[in-house]
PABA-996200 format. One record per residue (C-alpha): residue in three letters; x, z, y. Coordinates in steps of 0.05 Angstrom, whole numbers, plus 5000, padded with zeros to 4 digits. Last residue first. Layout:
N
ALAXZY ...
//
This chain:
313
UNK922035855703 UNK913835615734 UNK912135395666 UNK910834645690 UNK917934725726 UNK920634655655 UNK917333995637 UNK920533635708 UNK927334005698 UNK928133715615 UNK930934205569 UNK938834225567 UNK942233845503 UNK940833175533 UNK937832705475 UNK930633025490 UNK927333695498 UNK920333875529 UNK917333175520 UNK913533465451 UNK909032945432 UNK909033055357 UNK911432345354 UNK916332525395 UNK918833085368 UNK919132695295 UNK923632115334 UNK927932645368 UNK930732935300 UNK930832325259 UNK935131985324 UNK939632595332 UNK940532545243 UNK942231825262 UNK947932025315 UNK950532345272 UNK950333135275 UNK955533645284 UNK958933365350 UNK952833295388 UNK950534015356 UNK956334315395 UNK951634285455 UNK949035045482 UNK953635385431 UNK960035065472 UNK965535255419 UNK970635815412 UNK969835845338 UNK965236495343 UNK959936125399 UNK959635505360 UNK958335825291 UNK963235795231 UNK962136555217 UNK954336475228 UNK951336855292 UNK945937435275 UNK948037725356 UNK952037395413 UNK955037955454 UNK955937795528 UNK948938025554 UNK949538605504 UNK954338935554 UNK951238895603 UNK944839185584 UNK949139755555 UNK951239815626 UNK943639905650 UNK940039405681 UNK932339615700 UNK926139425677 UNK919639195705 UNK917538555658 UNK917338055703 UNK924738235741 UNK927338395672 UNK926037725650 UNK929337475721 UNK935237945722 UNK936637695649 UNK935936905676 UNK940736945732 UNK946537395692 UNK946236955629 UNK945736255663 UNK948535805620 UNK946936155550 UNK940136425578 UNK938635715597 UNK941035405537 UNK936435925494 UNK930735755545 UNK926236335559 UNK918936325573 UNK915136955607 UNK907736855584 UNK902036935643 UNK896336515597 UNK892935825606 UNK898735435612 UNK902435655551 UNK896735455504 UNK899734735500 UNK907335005494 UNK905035585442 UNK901535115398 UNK907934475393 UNK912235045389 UNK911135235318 UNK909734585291 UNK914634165329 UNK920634595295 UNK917534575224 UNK917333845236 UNK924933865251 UNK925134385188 UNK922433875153 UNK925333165170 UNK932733585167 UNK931433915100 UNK929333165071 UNK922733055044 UNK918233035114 UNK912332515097 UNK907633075094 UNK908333285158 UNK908332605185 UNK901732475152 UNK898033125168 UNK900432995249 UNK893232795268 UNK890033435218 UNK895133865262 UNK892234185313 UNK884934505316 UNK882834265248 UNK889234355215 UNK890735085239 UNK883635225219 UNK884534985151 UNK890935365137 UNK894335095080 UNK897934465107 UNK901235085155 UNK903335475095 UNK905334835053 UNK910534665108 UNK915235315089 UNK921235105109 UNK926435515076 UNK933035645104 UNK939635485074 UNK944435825140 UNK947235165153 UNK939634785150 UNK937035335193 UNK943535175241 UNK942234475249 UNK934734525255 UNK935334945310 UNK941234595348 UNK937034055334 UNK930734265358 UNK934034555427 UNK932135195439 UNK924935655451 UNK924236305466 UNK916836585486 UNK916937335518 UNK909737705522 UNK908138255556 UNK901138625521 UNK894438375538 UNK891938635470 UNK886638165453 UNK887137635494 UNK894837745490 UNK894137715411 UNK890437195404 UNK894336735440 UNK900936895412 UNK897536805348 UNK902036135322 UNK909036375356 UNK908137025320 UNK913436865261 UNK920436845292 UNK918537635313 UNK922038165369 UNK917538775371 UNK919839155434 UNK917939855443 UNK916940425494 UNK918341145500 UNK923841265450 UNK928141775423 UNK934041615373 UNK935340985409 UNK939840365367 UNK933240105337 UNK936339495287 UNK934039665224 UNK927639905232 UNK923839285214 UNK926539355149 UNK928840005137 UNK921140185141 UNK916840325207 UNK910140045235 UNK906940515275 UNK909240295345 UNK902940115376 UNK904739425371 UNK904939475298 UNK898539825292 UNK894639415335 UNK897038675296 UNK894739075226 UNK888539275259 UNK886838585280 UNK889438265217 UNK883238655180 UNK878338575248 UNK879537735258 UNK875437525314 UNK877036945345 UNK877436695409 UNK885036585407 UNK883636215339 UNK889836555305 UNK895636155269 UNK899636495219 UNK907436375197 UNK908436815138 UNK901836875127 UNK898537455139 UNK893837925096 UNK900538245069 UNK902438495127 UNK902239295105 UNK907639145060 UNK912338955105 UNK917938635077 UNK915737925039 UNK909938075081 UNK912937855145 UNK909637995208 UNK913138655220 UNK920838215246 UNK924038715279 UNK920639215314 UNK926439555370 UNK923940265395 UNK926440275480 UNK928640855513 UNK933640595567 UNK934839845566 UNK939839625506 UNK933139325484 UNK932138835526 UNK939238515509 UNK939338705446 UNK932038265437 UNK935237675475 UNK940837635413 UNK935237745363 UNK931337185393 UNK936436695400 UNK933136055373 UNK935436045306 UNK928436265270 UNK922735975329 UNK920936505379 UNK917437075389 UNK918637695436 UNK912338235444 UNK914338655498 UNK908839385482 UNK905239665542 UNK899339295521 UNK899439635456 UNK899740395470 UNK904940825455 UNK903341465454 UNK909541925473 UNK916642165464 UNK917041665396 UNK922742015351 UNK927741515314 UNK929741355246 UNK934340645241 UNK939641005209 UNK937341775188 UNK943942165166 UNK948241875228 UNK942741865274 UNK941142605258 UNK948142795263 UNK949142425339 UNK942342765359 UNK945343555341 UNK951143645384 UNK947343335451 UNK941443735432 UNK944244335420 UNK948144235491 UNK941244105527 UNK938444655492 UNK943545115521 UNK943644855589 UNK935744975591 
//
């Protein structure tokens, strides 16, 4: 036994070395054992994802639902919304497979630090619209991250994102169940900042109003920033895991951050926005959130108390 142990201690570091982002699952993985973490692009997902992950054993997912990289996704849109009651059996195996952990290319591999795992993590900026779905279908843990719009919209327009609002004009059920009374505004949007604000609204305005009716774990980016010991012991608290000093560690490191971003320039990442944006781009920002009727956020950088409480954080 002390032999094989010491083989095995020699030969793992090789194997990671030769085989990045390759790893050995101990045991079947089933899909409502399986964190699912979504969350708007910019809102701190990958960081919270090498937080959870750092945790012993864990196979990190990043990013399945996008065909541009999985292959195997190509019946999805890049941002899809599922009819929780719904039944949908070509998406459905798709959606199985990758929260059974059978998903793999350099893509969504390319982050898994543990050779052997027993459990997974799919982190995803493109699951906010079938988070419904997929816990009445697979009941597994699910984490929804959500910032500030304009510190989101602010750093997708500094990193040259694309907004994609012909995806969501294009899905007729999307429309009909909510967005045919916001059609208007969404097509309005011409600027990058009127688009990826209504981008914003779009993808949270569904998981906030189906949030009530299901046992989701929400996460703040500001509150996480603020509160980073408090709100990792509560996370872990719901979903059963323990600390580790790799979890530690990762609490302090800010991942996918831009070179000029708040947190690398020695800046307050939580409210720098206020001093990147004019006062009219705050006004543009808000005035599209409200007229989505989102009340979660508002000229304060932290989310309102009263909303918050609503989600029992």
């Amino acid at each position: 036994m002390g032999l094989l142990y010491k083989k095995t201690k020699r030969i793992i570091p090789n194997y990671k070395k030769y085989l990045p982002g390759k790893f050995v699952t101990l045991k079947k993985i089933h899909p409502y054992k399986t964190i699912l973490l979504s969350g708007s692009g910019r809102s701190g997902t990958t960081w919270l994802a090498n937080i959870i992950t750092a945790s012993h054993g864990f196979g990190y997912v990043f990013e399945p639902f996008d065909h541009r990289k999985v292959k195997e996704a190509k019946h999805l849109p890049l941002r899809t919304y599922m009819r929780p009651e719904e039944n949908y059996p070509e998406r459905a195996e798709f959606v199985k497979r990758v929260l059974s952990g059978k998903i793999h290319n350099s893509w969504t591999d390319r982050y898994n630090k543990n050779f052997f795992v027993w459990k997974y993590l799919v982190k995803s900026i493109r699951a906010n619209l079938m988070l419904a779905w997929i816990d009445r279908n697979f009941h597994c843990p699910i984490i929804y991250m959500v910032r500030h719009p304009c510190a989101v919209v602010l750093s997708k327009i500094k990193s040259n994102w694309d907004t994609h609002l012909e995806i969501f004009l294009e899905q007729n059920e999307l429309m009909r169940d909510y967005l045919n009374g916001f059609k208007k505004i969404i097509i309005a949007a011409k600027n990058p900042l009127q688009k990826h604000t209504v981008m914003w609204c779009i993808e949270n305005l569904i998981p906030l109003d189906q949030f009530k009716r299901y046992n989701w774990i929400i996460c703040t980016y500001e509150g996480l920033c603020n509160n980073k010991e408090k709100e990792v012991d509560r996370i872990f608290a719901r979903l059963g895991l323990k600390r580790t000093k790799q979890v530690n560690s990762a609490i302090n490191n800010f991942y996918q951050t831009r070179k000029d971003s708040a947190v690398r320039v020695g800046k307050n990442p939580v409210c720098d926005w206020k001093n990147q944006l004019s006062k009219k781009d705050v006004a543009d920002i808000l005035g599209i959130v409200d007229d989505f009727g989102i009340k979660l956020y508002g000229e304060n950088p932290m989310p309102r108390t009263e909303h918050l409480q609503k989600f029992e954080i």
